[in-house]
C-alpha positions in Angstrom: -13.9 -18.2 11.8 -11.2 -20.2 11.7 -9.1 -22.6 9.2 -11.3 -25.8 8.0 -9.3 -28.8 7.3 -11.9 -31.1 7.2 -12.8 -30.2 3.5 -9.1 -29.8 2.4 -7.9 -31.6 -1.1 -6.4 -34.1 -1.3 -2.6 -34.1 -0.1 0.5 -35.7 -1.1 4.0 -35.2 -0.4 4.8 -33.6 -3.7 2.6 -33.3 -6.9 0.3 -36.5 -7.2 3.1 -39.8 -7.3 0.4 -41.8 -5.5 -2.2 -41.5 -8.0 -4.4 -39.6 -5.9 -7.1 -38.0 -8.0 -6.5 -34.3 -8.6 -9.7 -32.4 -7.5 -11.1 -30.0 -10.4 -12.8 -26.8 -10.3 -14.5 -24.9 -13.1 -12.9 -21.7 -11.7 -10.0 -21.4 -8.5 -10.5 -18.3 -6.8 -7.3 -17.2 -5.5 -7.4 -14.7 -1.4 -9.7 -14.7 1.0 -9.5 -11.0 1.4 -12.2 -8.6 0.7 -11.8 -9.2 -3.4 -11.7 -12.8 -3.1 -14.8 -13.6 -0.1 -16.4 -10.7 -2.9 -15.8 -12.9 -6.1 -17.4 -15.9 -4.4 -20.1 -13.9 -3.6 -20.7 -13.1 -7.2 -19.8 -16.6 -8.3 -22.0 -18.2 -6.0 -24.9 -16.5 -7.0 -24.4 -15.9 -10.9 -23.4 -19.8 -11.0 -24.9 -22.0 -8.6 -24.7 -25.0 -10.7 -20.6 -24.3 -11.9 -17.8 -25.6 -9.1 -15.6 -23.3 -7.5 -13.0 -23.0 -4.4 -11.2 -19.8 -2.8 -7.5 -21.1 -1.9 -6.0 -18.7 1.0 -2.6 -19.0 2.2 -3.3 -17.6 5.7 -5.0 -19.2 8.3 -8.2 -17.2 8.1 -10.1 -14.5 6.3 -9.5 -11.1 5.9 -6.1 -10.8 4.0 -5.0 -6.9 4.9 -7.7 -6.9 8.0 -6.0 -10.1 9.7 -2.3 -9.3 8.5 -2.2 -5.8 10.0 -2.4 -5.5 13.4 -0.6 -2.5 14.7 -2.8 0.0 16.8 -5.3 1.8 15.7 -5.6 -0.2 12.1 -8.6 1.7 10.6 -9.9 1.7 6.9 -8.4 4.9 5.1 -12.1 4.5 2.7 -15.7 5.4 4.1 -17.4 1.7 4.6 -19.9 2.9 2.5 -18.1 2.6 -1.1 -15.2 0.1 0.9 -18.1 -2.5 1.7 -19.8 -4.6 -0.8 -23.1 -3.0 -2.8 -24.8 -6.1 -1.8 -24.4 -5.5 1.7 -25.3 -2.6 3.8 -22.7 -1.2 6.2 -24.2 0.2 9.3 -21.2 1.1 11.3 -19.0 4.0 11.6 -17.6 5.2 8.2 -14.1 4.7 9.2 -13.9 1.3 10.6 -11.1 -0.7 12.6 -9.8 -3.7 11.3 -11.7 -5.7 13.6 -15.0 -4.2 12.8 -14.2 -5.2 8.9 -13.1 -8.8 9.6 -16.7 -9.2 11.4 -18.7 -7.7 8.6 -16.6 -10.3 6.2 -17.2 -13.1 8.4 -20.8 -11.5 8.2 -21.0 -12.3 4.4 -19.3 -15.4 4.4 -22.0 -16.9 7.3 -25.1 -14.9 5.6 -24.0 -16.7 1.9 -22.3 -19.9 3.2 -19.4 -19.6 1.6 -16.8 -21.1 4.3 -17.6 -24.1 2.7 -16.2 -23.4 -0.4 -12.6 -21.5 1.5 -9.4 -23.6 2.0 -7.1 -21.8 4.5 -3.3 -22.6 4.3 -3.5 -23.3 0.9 -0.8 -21.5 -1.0 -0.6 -21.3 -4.6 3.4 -22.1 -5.5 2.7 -22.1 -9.3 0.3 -21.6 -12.4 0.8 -24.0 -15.3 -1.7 -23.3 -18.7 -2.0 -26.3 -21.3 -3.7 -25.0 -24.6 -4.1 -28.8 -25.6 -6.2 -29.2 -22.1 -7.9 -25.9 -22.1 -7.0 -25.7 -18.2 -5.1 -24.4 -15.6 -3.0 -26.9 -13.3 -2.0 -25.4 -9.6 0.8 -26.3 -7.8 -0.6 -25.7 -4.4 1.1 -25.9 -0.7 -0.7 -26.8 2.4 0.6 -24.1 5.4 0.1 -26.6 8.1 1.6 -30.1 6.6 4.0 -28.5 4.3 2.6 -30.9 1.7 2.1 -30.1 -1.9 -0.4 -31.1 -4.4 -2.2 -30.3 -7.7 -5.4 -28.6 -8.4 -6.9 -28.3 -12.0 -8.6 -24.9 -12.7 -10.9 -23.7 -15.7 -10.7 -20.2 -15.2 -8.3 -18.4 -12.4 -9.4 -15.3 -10.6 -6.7 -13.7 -9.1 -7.9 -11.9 -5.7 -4.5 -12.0 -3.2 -3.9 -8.6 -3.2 -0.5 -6.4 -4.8 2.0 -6.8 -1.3 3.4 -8.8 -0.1 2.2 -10.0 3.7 5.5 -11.2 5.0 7.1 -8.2 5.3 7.0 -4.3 4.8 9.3 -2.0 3.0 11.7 -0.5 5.0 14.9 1.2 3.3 18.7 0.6 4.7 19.8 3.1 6.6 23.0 3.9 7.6 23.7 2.7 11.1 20.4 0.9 12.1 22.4 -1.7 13.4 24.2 0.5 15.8 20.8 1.6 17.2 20.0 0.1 20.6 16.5 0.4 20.8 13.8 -1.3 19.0 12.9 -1.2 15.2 9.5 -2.4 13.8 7.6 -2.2 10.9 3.7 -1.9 11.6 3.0 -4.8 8.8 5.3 -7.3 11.7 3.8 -5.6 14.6 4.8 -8.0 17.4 1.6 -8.6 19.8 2.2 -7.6 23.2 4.4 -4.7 22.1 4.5 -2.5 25.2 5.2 1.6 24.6 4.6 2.9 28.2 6.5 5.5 29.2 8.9 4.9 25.2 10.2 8.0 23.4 8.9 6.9 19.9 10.3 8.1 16.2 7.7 7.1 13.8 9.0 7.7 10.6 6.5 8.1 6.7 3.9 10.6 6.6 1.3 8.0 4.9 -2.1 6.6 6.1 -0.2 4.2 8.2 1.5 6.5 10.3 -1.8 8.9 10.4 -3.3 6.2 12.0 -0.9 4.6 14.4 0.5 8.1 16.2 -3.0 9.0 17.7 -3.1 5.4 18.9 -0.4 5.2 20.5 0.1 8.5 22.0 -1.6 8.7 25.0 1.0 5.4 25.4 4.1 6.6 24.7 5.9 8.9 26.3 6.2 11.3 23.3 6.1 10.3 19.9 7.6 11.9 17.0 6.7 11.8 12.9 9.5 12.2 10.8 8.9 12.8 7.3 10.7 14.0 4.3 8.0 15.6 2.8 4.7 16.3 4.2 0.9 14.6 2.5 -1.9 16.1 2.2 -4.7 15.2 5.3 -8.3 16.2 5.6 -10.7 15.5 8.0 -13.8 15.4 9.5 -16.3 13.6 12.1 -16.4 9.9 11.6 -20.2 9.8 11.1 -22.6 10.3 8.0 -24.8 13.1 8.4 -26.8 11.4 5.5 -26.9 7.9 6.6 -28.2 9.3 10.5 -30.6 11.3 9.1 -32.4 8.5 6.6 -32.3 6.1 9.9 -34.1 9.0 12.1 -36.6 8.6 9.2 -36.5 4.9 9.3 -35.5 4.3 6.2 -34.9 0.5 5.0 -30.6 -0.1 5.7 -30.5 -1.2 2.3 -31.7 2.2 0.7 -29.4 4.0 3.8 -26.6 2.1 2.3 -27.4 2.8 -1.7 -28.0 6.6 -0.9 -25.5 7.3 1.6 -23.0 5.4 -0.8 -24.0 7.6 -4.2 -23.8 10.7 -2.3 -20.0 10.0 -1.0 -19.8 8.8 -4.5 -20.5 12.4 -5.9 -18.7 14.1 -3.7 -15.7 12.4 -4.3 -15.7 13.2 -7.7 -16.2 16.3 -7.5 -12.9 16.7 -5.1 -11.7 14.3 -8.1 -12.3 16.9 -10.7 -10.8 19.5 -8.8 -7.9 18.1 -8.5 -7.0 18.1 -12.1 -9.0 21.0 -13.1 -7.9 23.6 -10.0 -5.5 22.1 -7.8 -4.1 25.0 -6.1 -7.8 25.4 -5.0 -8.3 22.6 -3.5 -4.6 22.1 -2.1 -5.2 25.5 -0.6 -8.9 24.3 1.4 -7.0 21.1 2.5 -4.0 23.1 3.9 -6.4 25.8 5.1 -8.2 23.3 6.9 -5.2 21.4 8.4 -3.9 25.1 9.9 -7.6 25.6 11.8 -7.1 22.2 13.7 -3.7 23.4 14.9 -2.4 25.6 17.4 -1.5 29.1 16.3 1.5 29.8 15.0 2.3 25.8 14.0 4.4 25.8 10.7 2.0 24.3 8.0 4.0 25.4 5.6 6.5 23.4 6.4 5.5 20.4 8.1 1.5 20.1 6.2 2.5 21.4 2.8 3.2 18.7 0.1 5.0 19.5 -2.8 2.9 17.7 -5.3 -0.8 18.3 -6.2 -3.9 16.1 -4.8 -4.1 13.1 -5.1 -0.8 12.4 -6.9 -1.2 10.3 -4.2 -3.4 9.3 -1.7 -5.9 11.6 0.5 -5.2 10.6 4.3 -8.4 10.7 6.1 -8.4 11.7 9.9 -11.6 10.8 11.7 -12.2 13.5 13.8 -8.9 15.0 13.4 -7.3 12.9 15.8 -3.6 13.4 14.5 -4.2 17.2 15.2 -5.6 16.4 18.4 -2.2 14.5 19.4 -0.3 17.2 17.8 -2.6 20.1 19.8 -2.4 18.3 23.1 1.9 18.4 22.9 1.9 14.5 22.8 3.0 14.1 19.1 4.9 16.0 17.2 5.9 16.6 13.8 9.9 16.9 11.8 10.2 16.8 8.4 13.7 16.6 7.3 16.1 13.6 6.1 17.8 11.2 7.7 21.7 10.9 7.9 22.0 8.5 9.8 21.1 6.0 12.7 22.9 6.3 15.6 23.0 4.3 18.9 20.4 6.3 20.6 18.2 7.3 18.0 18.1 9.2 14.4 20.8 11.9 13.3 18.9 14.5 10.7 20.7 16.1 7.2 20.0 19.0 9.6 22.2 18.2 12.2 19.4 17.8 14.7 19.3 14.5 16.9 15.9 12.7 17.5 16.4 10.6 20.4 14.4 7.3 20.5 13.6 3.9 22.4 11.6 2.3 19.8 11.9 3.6 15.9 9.1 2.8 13.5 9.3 2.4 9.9 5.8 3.6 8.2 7.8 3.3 5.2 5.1 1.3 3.2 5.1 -1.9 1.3 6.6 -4.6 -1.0 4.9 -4.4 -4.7 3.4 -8.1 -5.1 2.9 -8.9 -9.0 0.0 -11.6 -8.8 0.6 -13.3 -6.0 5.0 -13.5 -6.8 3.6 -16.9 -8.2 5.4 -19.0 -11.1 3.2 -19.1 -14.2 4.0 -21.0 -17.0 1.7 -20.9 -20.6 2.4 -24.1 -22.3 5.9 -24.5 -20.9 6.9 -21.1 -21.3 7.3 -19.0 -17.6 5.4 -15.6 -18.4 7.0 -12.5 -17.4 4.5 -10.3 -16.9 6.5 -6.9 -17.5 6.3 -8.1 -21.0 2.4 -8.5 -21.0 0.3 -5.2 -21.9 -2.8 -4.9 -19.4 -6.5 -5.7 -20.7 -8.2 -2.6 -18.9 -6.4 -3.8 -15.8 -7.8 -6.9 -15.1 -6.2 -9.2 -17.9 -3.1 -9.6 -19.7 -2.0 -10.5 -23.2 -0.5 -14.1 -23.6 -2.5 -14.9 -20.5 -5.6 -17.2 -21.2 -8.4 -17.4 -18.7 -7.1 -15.2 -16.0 -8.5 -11.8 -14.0 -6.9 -9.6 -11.8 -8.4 -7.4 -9.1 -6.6 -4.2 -9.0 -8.8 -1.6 -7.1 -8.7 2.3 -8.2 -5.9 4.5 -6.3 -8.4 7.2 -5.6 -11.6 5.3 -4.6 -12.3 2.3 -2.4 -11.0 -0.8 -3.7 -14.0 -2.4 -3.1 -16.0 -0.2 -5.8 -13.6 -2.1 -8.5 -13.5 -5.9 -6.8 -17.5 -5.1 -7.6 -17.2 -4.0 -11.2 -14.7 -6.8 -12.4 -16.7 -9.6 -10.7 -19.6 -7.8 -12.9 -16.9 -8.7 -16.1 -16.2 -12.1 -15.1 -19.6 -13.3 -14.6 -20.8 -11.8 -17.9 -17.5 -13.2 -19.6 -17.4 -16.5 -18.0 -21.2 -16.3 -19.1 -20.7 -15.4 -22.9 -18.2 -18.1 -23.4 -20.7 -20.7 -22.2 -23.4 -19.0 -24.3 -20.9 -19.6 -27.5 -19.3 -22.6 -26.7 -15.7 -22.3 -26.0 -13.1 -22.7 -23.3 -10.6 -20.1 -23.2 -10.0 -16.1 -23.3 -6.9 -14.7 -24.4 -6.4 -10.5 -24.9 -4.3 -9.8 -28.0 -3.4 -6.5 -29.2 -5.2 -6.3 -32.9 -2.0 -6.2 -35.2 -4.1 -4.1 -37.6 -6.8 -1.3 -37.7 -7.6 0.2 -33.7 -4.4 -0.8 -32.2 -1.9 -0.5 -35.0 1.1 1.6 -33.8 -0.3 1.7 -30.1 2.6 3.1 -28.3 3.5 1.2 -24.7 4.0 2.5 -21.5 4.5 2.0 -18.2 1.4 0.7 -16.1 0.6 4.2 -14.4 1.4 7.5 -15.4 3.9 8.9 -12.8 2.6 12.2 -13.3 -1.2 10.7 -12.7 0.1 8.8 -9.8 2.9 8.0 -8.3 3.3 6.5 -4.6 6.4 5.1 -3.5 5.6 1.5 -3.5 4.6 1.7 -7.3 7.2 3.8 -8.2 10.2 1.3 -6.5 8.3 -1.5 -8.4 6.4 -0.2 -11.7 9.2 -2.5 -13.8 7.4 -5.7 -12.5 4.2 -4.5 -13.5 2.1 -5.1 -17.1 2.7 -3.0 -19.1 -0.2 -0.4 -20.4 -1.3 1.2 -24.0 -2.2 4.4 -24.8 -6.2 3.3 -25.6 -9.1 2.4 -23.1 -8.9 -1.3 -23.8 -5.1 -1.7 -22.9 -4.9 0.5 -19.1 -6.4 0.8 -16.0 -8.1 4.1 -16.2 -8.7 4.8 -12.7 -11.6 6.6 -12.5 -14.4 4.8 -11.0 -17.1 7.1 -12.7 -16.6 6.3 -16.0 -15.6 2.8 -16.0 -19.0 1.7 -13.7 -20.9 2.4 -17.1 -18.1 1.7 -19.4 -17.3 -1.9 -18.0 -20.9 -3.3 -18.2 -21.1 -2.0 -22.3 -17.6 -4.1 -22.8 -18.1 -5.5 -26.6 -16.5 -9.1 -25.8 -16.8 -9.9 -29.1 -14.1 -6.5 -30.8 -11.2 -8.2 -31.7 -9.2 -7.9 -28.0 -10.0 -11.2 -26.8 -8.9 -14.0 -28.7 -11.5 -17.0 -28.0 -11.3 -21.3 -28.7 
C-alpha cells in the first residue's frame, strides 16, 4: 500500500494566507505504525459517527517495520501478544519485518482504514487554545514541502519514542581514520553487499542478535564486540500450543486468544522470578546459553551480564541461530572496550586489534519525546520534563492528549490495546457529561499532597542505554499509581479498565 494523495488536505504554501478552509477532525491520530493503524481500529469501531485522520510522516505504513531494513529484521515479541487481540496471528511467532507490514496492511484492507491515513504528512507543531477547546496542527506535506493547518479535538499520540532519521552511534576516537565502511542498521543502505567482508558488529542488543546470523553465511567472518554481555534465551520459533489447537481444528480466533494467555502466563512467571530469585533464573538462562555452545566456550565471560533479568531486555533467538553462527566458526564473539578506531579496523583497551572492512554500530537509538514536535498550551511552549506522567499515557498541563508508550518487558502491542481501551471510554465519558477538554492535575490536597517526583523510570527497575542517555527529556513520574507507568502488563489490563475518571486527576470543562 502505498501513499494516497488523492484524499490529502488542503495545501498552502505556509499556514492558511489564502483562506483556504482548514479541515477539522474530532480527534488527529498521529503514526501509522502498529499503535496508530491500532487506535484507528479502536476509533473506527467505538465511534463510527465521530471524524477522525491518522497523519504519517513516512510514505507508507508500518513506522519501525518500513524504517528498518537491515537483514534479518525480526520481531524481538512472539506475534501472539505483538499482534492486535482483535486479530488472530497465524504465522511464525517470531516474524520478519515483512511478514508484520503484511499483517498491518491486512488490518487496514479488512477495516478500511487507508481511507482515513495521510502519508507524508508531518506534524511540525501542536498549538492548544482553552478559549477554542481545540488543538490547531501545524502540519508538512513530505512530497510538496508545503505546510498547512489542521484543527484537532482530541490528539492521540502514536509515532513512536525514536527517532527514524538516524541511530545512536557514540564518537569514537579515530572513526574518521578508518577506511572501510561504517553503518548503522536503522540507515541500512539497500544493496549493501558483504561477500567475502571481515565484519565488526559492535552492541550486544536484539539488533545485533538478529543481524549476525543473517549475514553470516555472507560475510567473510563477522565479529560481535561488546562491552558487556545480555542475557539471550532461546527456543524453536513455533508454538507447541497454537499447532496442537489447529491439529484439533480449533477456530484461529480461539488459537489466537489461548495461545496468547498461555505466553501471557508464562511470561509472568519468568517476570516474577526475576525480582523474586534472580540468580535462579540468571543461572537457567546462562545454563542454557552454555548447552548451545561448543565445549569449552567462555560464557562466563562473553554470555554473563552483570545486571539481573530483565534490567533490560530478554533477546530472543529463534532457534538459536546466533549460537548456531557462533558453533559453526562463522561468528564470533569479544567483549572488551574500544580505544580506538584505526585505519584498518578497531584497537581494544586490551591491546588486541580487530581488523575490519565494514564496522557496524548496533549501538541503539535516539530517545524521541512525542514526536520532537513544538507544543504550545495557550501560547506557552510545554516542556515536557516539567510535566508529571498520568499513568503514562497523559501529562499534567496537557489537555486532551494520549501517549502510547508500550511496557519494556512485554509486547508493545499488549499496551497500544489497553490505552485505546482508556481513550475510547474517556473520549466516551466526556460526551456522556458534556464537556470538551481533559487535563491531569496533581490534587494539591489529600491523596497526592507531598507526592515526591522522580524520574520517569526507576534505573534500578530498568535501565537501557537509550533511556538512560535521554531520561532528562522525559515526564516526569510520582511515587503513586496514578502518576507512573507501572510496567507490568498483568496488573494494569484489570487496573486500566476500573480507572475512576471522575477522582480528582483529571481536571474537566
Amino acid at each position: 500500500m502505498q501513499a494516497d494523495t488523492a484524499g490529502a488536505m488542503p495545501q498552502t504554501a505556509e499556514g492558511n494566507p489564502g483562506g483556504v478552509e482548514v479541515e477539522s477532525f474530532d480527534v488527529v491520530i498521529v503514526g501509522a505504525g502498529i499503535s496508530g493503524i491500532g487506535a484507528a481500529y479502536h476509533m473506527q469501531s467505538s465511534f463510527p459517527g465521530k471524524t477522525f485522520v491518522v497523519l504519517e510522516n513516512l510514505e507508507s505504513f508500518g513506522g519501525t517495520w518500513l524504517v528498518h531494513r537491515y537483514p534479518g529484521v525480526r520481531s524481538d515479541s512472539d506475534l501472539y501478544t505483538f499482534g492486535y487481540r482483535f486479530k488472530p496471528w497465524v504465522g511464525p511467532p517470531i516474524a520478519t519485518a515483512a511478514e508484520i507490514r503484511s499483517y498491518l496492511g491486512e488490518v487496514i484492507e479488512e477495516n478500511r482504514l487507508d481511507a482515513h491515513i495521510r502519508y507524508q504528512h508531518r506534524v511540525l507543531g501542536a498549538s492548544w487554545s482553552s478559549s477554542d477547546k481545540a488543538w490547531t496542527l501545524r502540519v508538512q506535506r513530505g512530497d510538496t514541502g508545503g505546510t498547512f493547518e489542521v484543527k484537532a479535538g482530541f490528539l492521540w499520540m502514536c509515532q513512536g519514542y525514536y527517532r527514524h532519521a538516524e541511530g545512536y552511534t557514540p564518537d569514537w576516537p579515530g572513526m574518521g581514520d578508518f577506511e572501510g565502511t561504517i553503518v548503522h542498521p536503522q540507515t541500512w543502505p539497500e544493496g549493501f553487499d558483504l561477500t567475502g567482508k571481515q565484519v565488526v558488529v559492535i552492541g550486544s542488543g536484539a539488533t545485533a542478535a538478529t543481524l549476525v546470523p543473517a549475514i553470516a553465511d555472507e560475510c567473510a567472518h563477522v565479529t560481535i564486540l561488546q562491552r558487556s554481555p545480555t542475557y539471550f534465551y532461546s527456543g524453536p520459533n513455533r508454538n507447541e500450543t497454537a499447532d496442537m489447537l489447529r491439529e484439533l481444528d480449533i477456530p484461529e480466533e480461539w488459537v489466537h486468544e489461548i495461545a496468547r494467555r498461555k505466553i501471557l502466563h508464562d511470561q509472568h512467571a519468568i517476570t516474577q522470578l526475576s525480582f523474586e530469585n534472580p540468580e535462579f533464573l540468571a543461572a537457567e538462562l546462562i545454563n542454557s546459553v552454555r548447552a548451545q555452545l561448543p565445549e569449552g566456550f567462555d560464557v562466563e565471560r562473553h554470555f554473563t551480564p552483570r545486571y539481573r533479568p530483565w534490567r533490560q531486555r530478554l533477546a530472543y533467538l529463534p532457534d538459536g541461530d546466533l549460537f548456531k553462527a557462533v558453533s559453526a566458526g562463522k561468528a564470533s564473539v569479544v567483549t572488551d572496550e574500544i580505544e580506538t578506531f584505526t585505519p584498518k579496523g578497531i584497537r581494544l583497551a586490551s591491546g588486541d586489534e580487530l581488523f575490519a572492512d565494514v564496522i557496524v554500530t548496533a549501538t541503539g537509538f535516539n530517545l524521541s519525546v512525542l514526536g520532537d514536535i513544538d507544543f504550545i498550551v495557550d501560547g506557552q511552549p510545554v516542556d515536557f520534563a516539567r510535566t508529571v506522567t498520568y499513568r503514562g499515557m497523559m501529562f499534567t498541563g496537557v489537555p486532551n492528549m494520549v501517549w502510547v508508550f508500550g511496557y519494556f518487558r512485554a509486547s508493545w502491542t499488549l499496551r497500544a490495546d489497553l490505552v485505546a481501551d482508556f481513550v475510547c471510554r474517556l473520549i466516551s465519558h466526556m460526551d456522556d457529561t458534556g464537556v470538551r477538554s481533559v487535563v491531569p492535575r496533581v490534587r494539591s490536597e489529600g491523596a497526592d499532597k507531598g507526592m515526591q517526583i522522580l524520574e520517569w523510570i526507576d534505573p534500578e527497575n530498568f535501565n537501557p542505554g537509550y533511556m538512560m542517555r535521554s531520561v532528562h527529556l522525559m515526564p516526569r513520574r510520582g511515587d503513586k499509581p496514578e502518576w507512573q507507568h507501572s510496567q507490568d502488563y498483568w496488573s494494569e489490563k484489570d487496573l486500566l479498565a476500573k480507572v475512576d475518571l471522575d477522582d480528582g486527576c483529571l481536571i474537566y470543562e
